[in-house]
C-alpha positions, 0 to 999 in steps of 0.5 A: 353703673348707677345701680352697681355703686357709681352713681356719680360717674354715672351722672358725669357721663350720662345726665342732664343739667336737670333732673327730674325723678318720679320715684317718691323716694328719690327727690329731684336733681342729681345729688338727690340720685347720686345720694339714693344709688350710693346708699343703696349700694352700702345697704344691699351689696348683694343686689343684681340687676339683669336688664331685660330690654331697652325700647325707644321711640323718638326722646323715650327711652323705657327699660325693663329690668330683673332685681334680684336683692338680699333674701332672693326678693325679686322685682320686675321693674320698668324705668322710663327716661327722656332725653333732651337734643343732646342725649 
């Protein structure tokens, strides 16, 4: 959702009241994720995203993706989330 261009809607659903990101260059909070998702989605319209597979244990969560972007540029990604007691 966040990837795909609604990163706001994706935070109103699915993120805390904090925030932390590790990637340099998104800053922590979620107005810092809501603004990197949407100026991706405006400079790389074309961008996909396939995911892979998710693996969980206990309050981690580890996401394996395929980026495909503009000029057929692929990535393999791995992305990791922790969830407090609500989700």
């Amino acid at each position: 959702m966040a990837y795909e261009g609604n990163p706001s809607k994706a935070v109103e659903l699915y993120v805390g009241s904090e925030y932390i990101q590790h990637n340099p260059l998104v800053g922590n909070g979620t107005a810092s994720f809501i603004d990197y998702f949407e100026k991706m989605a405006t400079e790389y319209p074309d961008k996909s995203i396939e995911f892979v597979r998710a693996v969980a244990e206990d309050n981690l969560v580890a996401l394996h993706t395929h980026q495909t972007w503009p000029g057929n540029e692929e990535y393999v990604t791995m992305d990791f989330f922790r969830f407090d007691k609500n989700g």
